[in-house]
C-alpha positions as CSV (number, residue, x, y, z in Angstrom):
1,X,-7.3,6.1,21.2
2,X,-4.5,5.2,18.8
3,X,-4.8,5.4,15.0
4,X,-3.8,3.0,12.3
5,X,-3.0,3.2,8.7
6,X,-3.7,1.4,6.0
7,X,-1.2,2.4,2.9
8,X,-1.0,1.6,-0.9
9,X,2.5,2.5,-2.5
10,X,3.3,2.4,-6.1
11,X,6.6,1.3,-7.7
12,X,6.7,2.6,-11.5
13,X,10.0,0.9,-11.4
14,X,8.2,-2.9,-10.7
15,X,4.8,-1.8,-11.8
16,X,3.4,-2.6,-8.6
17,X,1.7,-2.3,-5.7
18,X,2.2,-2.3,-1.8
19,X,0.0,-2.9,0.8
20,X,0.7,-1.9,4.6
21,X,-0.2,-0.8,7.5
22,X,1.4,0.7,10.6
23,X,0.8,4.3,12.5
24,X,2.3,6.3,10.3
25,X,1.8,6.2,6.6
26,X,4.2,8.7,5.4
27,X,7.0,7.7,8.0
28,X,6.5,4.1,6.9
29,X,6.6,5.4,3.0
30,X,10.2,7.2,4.4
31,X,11.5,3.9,5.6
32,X,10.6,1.5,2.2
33,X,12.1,4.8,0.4
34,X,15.6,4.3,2.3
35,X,15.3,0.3,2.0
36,X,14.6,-0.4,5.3
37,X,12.3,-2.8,4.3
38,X,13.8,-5.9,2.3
39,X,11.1,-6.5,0.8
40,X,9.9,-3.4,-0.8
41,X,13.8,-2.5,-1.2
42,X,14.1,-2.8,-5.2
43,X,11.1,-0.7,-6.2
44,X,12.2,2.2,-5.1
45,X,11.0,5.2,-5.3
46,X,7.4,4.1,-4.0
47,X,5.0,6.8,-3.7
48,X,2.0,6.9,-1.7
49,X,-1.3,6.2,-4.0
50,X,-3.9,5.8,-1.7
51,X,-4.6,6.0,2.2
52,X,-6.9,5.2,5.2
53,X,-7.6,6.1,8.9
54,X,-9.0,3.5,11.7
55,X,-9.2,3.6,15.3
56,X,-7.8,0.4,15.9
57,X,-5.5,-1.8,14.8
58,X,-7.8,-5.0,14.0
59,X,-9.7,-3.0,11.9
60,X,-6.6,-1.4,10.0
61,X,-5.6,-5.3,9.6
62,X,-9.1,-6.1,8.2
63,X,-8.6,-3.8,5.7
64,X,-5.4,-4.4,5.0
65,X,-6.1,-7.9,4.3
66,X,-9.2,-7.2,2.2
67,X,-6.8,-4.8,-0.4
68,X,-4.6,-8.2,-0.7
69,X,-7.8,-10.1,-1.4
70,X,-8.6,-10.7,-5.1
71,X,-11.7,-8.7,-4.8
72,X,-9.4,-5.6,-2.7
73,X,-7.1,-5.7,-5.9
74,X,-10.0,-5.2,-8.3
75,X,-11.5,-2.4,-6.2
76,X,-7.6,-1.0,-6.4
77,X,-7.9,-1.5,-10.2
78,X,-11.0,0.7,-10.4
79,X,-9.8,3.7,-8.0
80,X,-7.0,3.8,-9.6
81,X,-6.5,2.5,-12.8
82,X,-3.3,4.7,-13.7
83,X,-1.6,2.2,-10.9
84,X,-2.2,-0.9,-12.2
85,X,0.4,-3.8,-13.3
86,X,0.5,-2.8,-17.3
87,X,-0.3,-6.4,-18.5
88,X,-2.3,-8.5,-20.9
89,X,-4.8,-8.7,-18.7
């Protein structure tokens, strides 16, 4: 059985967040570090703020989608409110 990850990175840089998922967290954290990713490639440094295990992709894709969700951004906000975007809100 494979595993999956689900990843949260941190950009102080942007003040934001990054949702992923893929195999390998920290390889994956390596490649947005070396701007492999277009995307992620002007907040770097990202470091990794948060992390989860599944057994199979789908469910590592359910999760991933629920942290994008409004209510997986507040639950983000209240685990770890240090990494959160520092506006008026």
């Amino acid at each position: 059985m494979s595993q999956h990850e689900v990843y949260v990175l941190w950009s102080e840089k942007l003040l934001k967040r990054y949702v992923g998922s893929g195999r390998d967290a920290l390889d994956r954290l390596r490649q947005h570090n070396a701007g492999q990713s277009t995307f992620t490639r002007g907040g770097r440094p990202w470091i990794l703020i948060h992390c989860e295990k599944f057994d199979s992709k789908a469910e590592a894709q359910r999760r991933e989608r629920f942290l994008k969700s409004g209510a997986g951004r507040k639950w983000l906000d209240e685990m770890y409110p240090e990494y959160r975007r520092k506006t008026g809100r």
